[in-house]
SEVOMAR-977430 format. One line per 10 residues: number of its first residue (from 1); their letters; for each residue x, y, z of N, C-alpha, C. Coordinates in steps of 0.2 Angstrom, whole numbers. Example, Ala and Ser with C-alpha at 12.3 -4.5 7.8 and 13.67 -1.06 7.14 Angstrom:
1 = as = 66,-28,39,62,-22,39,66,-16,39; 64,-11,35,68,-5,36,64,0,39 .
END
This chain:
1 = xxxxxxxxxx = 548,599,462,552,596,467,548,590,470; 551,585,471,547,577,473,544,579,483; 540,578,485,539,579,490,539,571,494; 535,573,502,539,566,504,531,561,505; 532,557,508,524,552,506,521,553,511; 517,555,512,510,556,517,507,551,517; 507,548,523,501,543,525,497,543,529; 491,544,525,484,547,526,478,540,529; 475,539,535,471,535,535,465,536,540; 459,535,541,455,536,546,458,535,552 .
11 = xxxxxxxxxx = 457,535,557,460,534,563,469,537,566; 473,538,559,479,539,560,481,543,566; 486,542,568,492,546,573,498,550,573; 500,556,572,505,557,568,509,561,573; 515,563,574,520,567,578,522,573,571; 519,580,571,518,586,567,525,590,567; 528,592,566,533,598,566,534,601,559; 533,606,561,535,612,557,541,617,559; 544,622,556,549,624,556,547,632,553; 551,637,555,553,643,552,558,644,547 .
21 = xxxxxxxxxx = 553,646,542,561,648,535,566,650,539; 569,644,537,576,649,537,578,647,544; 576,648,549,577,645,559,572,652,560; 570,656,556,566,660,559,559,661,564; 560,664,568,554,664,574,548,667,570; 546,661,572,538,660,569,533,662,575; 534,663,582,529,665,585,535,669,591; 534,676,588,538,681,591,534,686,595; 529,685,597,526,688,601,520,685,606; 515,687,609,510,684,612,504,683,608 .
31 = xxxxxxxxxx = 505,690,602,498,688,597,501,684,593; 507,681,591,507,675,586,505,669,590; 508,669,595,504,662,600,497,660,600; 495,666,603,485,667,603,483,665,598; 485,669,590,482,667,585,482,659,581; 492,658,583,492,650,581,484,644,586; 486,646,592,482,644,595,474,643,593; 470,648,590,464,650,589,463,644,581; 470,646,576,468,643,571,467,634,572; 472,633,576,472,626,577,465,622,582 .
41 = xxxxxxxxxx = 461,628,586,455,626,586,450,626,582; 451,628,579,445,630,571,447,625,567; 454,623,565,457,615,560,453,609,565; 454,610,570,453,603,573,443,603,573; 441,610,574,434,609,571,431,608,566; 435,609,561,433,608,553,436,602,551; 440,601,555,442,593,552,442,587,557; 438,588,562,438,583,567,445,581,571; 450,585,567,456,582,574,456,582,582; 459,579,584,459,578,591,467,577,592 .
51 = xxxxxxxxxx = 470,584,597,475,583,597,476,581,605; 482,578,605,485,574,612,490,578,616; 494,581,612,498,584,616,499,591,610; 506,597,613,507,602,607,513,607,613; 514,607,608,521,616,611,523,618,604; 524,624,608,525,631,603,532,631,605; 536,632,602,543,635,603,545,642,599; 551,643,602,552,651,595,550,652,588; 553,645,587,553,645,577,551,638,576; 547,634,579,544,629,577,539,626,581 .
61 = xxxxxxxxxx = 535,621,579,530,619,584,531,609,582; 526,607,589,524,601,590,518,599,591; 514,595,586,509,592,589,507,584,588; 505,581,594,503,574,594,495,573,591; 494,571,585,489,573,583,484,566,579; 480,565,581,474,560,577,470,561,573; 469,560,568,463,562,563,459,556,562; 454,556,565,449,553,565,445,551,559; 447,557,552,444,556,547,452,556,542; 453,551,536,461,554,532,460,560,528 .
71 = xxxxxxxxxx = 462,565,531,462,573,531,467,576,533; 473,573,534,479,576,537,481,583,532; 483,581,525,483,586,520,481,591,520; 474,591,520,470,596,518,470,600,524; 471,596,531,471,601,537,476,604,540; 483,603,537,487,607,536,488,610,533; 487,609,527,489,614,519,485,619,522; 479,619,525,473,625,528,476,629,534; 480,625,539,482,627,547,488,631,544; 491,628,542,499,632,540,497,639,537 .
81 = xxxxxxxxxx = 493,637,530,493,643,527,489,649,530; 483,648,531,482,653,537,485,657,539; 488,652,543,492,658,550,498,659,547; 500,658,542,505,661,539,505,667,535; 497,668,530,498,673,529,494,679,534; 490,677,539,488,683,545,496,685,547; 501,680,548,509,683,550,510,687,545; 509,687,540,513,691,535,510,698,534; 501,697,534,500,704,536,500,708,540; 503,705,545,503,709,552,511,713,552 .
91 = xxxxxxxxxx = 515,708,547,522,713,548,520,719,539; 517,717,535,517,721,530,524,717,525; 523,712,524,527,706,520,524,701,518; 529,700,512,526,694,506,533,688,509; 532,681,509,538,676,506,534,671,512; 540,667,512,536,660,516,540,661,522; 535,659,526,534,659,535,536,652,537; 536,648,536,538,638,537,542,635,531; 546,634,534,553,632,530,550,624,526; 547,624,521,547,619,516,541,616,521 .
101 = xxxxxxxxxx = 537,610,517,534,607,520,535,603,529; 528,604,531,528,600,539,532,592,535; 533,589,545,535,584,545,529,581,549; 530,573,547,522,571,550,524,563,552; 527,562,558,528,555,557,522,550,560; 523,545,556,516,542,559,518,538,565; 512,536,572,514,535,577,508,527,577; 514,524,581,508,517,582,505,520,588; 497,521,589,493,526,593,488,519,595; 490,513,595,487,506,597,487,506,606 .
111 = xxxxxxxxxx = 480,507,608,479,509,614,481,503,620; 481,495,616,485,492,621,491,492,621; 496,496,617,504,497,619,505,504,620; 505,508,623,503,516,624,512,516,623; 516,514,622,525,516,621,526,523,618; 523,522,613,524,527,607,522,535,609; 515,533,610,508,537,614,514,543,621; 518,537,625,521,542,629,527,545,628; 531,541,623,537,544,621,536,550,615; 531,551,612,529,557,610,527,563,613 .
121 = xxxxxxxxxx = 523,562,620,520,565,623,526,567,625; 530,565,630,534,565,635,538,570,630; 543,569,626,547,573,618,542,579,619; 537,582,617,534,586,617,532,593,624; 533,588,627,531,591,632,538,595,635; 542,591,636,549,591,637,555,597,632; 552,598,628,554,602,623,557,608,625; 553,613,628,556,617,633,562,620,637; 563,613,640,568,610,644,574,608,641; 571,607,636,580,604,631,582,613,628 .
131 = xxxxxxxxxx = 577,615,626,581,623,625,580,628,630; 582,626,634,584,631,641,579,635,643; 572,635,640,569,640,646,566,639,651; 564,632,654,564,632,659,565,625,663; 566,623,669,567,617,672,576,616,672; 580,611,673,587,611,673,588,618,679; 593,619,676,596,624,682,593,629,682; 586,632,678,584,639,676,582,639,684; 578,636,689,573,636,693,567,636,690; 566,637,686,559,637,683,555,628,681 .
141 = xxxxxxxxxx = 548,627,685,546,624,684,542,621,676; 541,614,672,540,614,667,535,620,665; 528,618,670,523,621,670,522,628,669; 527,632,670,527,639,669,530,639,661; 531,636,657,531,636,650,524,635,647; 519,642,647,510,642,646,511,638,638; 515,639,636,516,638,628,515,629,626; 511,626,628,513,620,630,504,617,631; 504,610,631,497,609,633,500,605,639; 506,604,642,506,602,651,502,604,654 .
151 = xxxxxxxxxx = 502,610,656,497,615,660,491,610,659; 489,611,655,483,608,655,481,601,659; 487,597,658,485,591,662,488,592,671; 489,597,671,493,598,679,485,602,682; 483,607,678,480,613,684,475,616,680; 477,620,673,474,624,667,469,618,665; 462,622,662,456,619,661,459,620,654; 458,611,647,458,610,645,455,614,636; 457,616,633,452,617,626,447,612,624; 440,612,621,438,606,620,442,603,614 .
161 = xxxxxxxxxx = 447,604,610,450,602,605,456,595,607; 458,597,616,463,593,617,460,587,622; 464,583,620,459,575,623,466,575,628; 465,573,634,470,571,639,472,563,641; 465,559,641,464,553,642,470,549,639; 470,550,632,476,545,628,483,544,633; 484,550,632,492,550,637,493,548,642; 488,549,644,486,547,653,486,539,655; 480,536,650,480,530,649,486,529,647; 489,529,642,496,527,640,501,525,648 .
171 = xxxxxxxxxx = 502,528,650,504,527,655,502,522,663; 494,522,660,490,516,666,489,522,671; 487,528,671,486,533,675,479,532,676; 474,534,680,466,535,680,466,542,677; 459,541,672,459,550,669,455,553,674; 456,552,679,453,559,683,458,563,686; 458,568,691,461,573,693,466,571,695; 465,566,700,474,563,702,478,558,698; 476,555,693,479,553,686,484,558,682; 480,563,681,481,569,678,491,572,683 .
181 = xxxxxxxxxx = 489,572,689,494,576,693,497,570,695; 498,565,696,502,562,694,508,560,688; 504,561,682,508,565,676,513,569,677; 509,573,679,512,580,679,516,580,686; 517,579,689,522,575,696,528,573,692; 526,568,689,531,565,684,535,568,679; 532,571,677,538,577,671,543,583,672; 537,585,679,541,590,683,547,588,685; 546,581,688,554,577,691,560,576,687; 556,572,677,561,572,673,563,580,671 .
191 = xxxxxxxxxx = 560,586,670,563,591,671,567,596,673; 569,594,679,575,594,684,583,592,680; 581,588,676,587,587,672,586,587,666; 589,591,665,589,594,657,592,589,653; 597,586,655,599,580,651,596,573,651; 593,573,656,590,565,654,583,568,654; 579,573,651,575,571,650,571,566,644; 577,561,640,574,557,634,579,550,637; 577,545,636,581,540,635,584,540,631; 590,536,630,593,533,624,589,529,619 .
201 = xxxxxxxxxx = 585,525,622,579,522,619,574,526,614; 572,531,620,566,534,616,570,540,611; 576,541,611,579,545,606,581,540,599; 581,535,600,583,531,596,577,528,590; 571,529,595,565,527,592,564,533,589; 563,538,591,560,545,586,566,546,580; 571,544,582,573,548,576,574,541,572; 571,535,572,572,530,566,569,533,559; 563,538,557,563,539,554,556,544,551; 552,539,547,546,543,544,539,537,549 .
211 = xxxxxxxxxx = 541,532,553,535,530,558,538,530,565; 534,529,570,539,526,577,532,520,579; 535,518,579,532,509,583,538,504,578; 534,498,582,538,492,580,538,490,571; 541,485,570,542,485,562,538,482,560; 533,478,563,528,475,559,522,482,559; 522,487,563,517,492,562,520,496,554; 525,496,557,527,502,547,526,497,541; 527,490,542,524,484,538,516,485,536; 512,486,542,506,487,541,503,495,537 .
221 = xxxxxxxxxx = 508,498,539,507,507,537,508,506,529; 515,501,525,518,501,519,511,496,516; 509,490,519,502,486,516,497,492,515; 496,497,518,492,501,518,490,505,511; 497,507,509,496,510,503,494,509,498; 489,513,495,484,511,488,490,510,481; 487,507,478,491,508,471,496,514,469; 491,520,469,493,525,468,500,527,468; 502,525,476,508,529,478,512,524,473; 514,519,472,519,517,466,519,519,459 .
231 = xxxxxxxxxx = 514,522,457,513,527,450,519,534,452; 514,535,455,517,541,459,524,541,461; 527,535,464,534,535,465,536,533,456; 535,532,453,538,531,449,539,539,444; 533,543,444,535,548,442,540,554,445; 541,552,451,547,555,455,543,560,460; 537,561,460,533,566,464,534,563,471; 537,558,473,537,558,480,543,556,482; 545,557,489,552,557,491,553,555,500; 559,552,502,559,552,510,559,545,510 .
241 = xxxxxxxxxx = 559,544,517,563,536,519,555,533,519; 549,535,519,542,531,517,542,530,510; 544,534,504,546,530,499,551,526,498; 556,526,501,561,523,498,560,515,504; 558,515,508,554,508,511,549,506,506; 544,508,504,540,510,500,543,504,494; 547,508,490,551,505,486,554,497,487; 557,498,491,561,490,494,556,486,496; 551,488,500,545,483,499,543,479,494; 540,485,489,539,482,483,542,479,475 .
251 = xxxxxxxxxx = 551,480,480,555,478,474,553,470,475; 554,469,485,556,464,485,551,459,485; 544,462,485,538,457,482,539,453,476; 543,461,471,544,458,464,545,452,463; 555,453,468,557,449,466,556,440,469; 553,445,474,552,435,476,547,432,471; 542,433,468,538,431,462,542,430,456; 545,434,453,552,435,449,555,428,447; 557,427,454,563,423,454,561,416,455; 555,415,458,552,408,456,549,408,450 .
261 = xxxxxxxxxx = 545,411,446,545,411,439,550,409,434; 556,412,439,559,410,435,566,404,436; 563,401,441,566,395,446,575,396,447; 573,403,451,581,403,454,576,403,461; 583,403,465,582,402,473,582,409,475; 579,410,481,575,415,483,580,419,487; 585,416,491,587,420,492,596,422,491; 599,430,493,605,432,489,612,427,490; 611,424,498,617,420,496,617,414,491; 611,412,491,611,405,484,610,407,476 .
271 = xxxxxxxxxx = 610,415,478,611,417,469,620,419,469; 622,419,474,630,421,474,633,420,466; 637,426,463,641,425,457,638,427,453; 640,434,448,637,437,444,637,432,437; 640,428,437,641,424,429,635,420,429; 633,414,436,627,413,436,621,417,434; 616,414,431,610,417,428,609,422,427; 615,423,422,614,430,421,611,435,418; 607,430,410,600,433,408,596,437,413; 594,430,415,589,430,423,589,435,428 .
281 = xxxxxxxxxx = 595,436,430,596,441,434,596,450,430; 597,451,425,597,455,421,589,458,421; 585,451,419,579,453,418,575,455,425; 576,451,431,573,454,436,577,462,437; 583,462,437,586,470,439,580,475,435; 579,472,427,575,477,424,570,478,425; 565,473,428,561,473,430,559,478,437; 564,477,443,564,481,448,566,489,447; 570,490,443,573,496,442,565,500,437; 563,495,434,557,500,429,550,499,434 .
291 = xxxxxxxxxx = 550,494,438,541,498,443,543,501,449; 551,500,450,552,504,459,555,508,457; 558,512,463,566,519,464,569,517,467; 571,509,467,577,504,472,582,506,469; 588,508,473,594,510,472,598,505,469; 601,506,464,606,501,461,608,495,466; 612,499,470,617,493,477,612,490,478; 605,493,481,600,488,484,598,481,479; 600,483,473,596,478,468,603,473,469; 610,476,465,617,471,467,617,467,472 .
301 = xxxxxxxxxx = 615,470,479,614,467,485,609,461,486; 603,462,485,598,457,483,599,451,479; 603,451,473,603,447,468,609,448,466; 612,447,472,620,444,471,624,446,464; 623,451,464,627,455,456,632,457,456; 636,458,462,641,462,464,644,470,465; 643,472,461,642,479,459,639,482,457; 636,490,457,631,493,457,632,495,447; 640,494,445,640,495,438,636,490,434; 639,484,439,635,477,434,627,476,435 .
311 = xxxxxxxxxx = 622,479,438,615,483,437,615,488,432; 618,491,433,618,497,426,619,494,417; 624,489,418,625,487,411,618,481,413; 620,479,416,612,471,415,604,475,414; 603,480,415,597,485,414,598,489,407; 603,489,404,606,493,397,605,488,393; 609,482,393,609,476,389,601,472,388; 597,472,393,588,472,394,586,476,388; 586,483,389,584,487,384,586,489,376; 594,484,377,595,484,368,593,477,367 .
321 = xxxxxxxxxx = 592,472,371,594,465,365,586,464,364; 584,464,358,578,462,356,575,456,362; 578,451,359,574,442,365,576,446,371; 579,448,376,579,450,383,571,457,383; 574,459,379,566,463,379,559,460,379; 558,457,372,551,449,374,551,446,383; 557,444,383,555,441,391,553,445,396; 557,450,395,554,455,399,548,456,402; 544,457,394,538,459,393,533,452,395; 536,447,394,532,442,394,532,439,402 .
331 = xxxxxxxxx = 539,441,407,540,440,411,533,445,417; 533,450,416,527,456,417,520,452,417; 520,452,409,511,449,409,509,443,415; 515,439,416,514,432,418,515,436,426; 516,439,428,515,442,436,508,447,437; 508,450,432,502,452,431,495,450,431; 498,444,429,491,438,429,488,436,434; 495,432,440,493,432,445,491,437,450; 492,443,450,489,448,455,484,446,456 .
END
């Protein structure tokens, strides 16, 4: 089954969640909590994590998480399984505990723009309150949800594993004690309502996708990527809206090279009209359809083809006519060169 693209770097930033098979309650008692807890200080010791924020909920969790070293993988294939199988033998069962692979989005964690840095915090911490256990009408203050690393920035002595400073700075707070409770002043407030605990804004930003920061930051995460992951996309083993950005990046590198080699004009309205250059067009289609997993429309769209059918016969017609095959090939070498 294709998995989804992991982007691994020293210093990285990532918003974590996991899930129980199935919506199943993955911490149904006080010792699932303690032990998740224990494990996730021993991951953050064997692999240097530094976590920012985190909440425990019934059947899933949240962490705001930096890996100082590109380890993310390794440190959760290890955190999950763990404590997934001490769950299993505490009930006297075999099967899976977390519903398919975590979710891992990267966050712009760039200490002069803290946006990101709070709207993940804030989501996290917040979480609680959006499933009714405490804050809103409950009477119950954030803080009495121990489940959480809030506490910690309000009152509760912190784990050495969790950094407070990040958040706090994000904000323009002093990291000392009244930094801290002014925080914590502050979420208690948004807590009170259950419904605006998120803007419209920072809803719109987490769920854009597989990064949250601005577009020249996932431009930067996509330039980040080694060779590899285009191998890799090509053999289908990876999957999700970072490859398929992934893709459309490097279609559209192709074709801007492409298309001046081949001295058509760069962009789709001045290629308008399938009957124009049509070899041409035929040969870049085959071109992008054989190094990316750009979707047909995407390629029609770009190079003004029309329809997703007439990519399918211009990539078919490439691969029977002998001369459209030579150019092809010859078309590759001569981009090749230039790398």
């Amino acid at each position: 089954m294709a998995r989804p693209l992991r982007y691994e770097a020293p210093g990285a930033v990532y918003h974590v969640m996991a899930r129980g098979d199935g919506g199943r309650e993955v911490f149904e008692n006080e010792v699932d909590r303690k032990v998740w807890l224990e494990r996730l200080g021993e991951v953050c010791g064997s692999y240097g994590w530094r976590v920012h924020a985190w909440v425990m909920m019934g059947n899933h969790f949240h962490l705001l998480l930096e890996t100082p070293e590109a380890n993310l993988v390794g440190g959760m294939k290890w955190f999950m399984g763990v404590y997934a199988q001490a769950w299993n033998r505490r009930r006297k069962r075999r099967g899976h505990v977390f519903q398919g692979r975590y979710k891992a989005v990267v966050v712009n964690g760039e200490e002069s723009d803290g946006c990101y840095f709070r709207i993940v915090a804030d989501y996290i911490h917040l979480n609680p309150v959006r499933s009714g256990w405490v804050g809103g009408r409950t009477g119950k203050r954030l803080a009495e949800w121990e489940w959480s690393s809030f506490p910690s920035y309000g009152r509760r002595k912190a784990p050495d594993w969790l950094e407070t400073g990040r958040v706090i700075g994000a904000f323009q707070l002093s990291a000392d004690g009244q930094g801290r409770r002014a925080y914590a002043g502050y979420l208690e407030e948004r807590a009170k309502d259950r419904e605006g605990t998120l803007t419209d804004d920072s809803l719109k930003a987490l769920r854009r996708g597989w990064y949250l920061g601005e577009e020249d930051f996932g431009g930067r995460v996509l330039d980040s990527l080694d060779g590899s992951v285009s191998a890799k996309r090509r053999k289908g083993s990876l999957r999700g809206s970072a490859a398929k950005a992934h893709d459309e990046a490097e279609a559209e590198r192709l074709l801007k090279r492409g298309l001046k080699e081949l001295g058509l004009p760069g962009r789709a309205v001045e290629l308008a009209g399938w009957g124009k250059w049509q070899d041409e067009k035929s040969l870049l289609a085959a071109l992008v359809r054989k190094r990316t997993g750009v979707r047909n429309r995407w390629v029609a769209d770009r190079l003004a083809m029309g329809s997703e059918g007439n990519v399918t016969r211009a990539v078919r017609r490439v691969r029977e006519d002998a001369g459209l095959g030579r150019r092809l090939r010859k078309l590759e070498q001569m981009l090749e060169k230039r790398d």
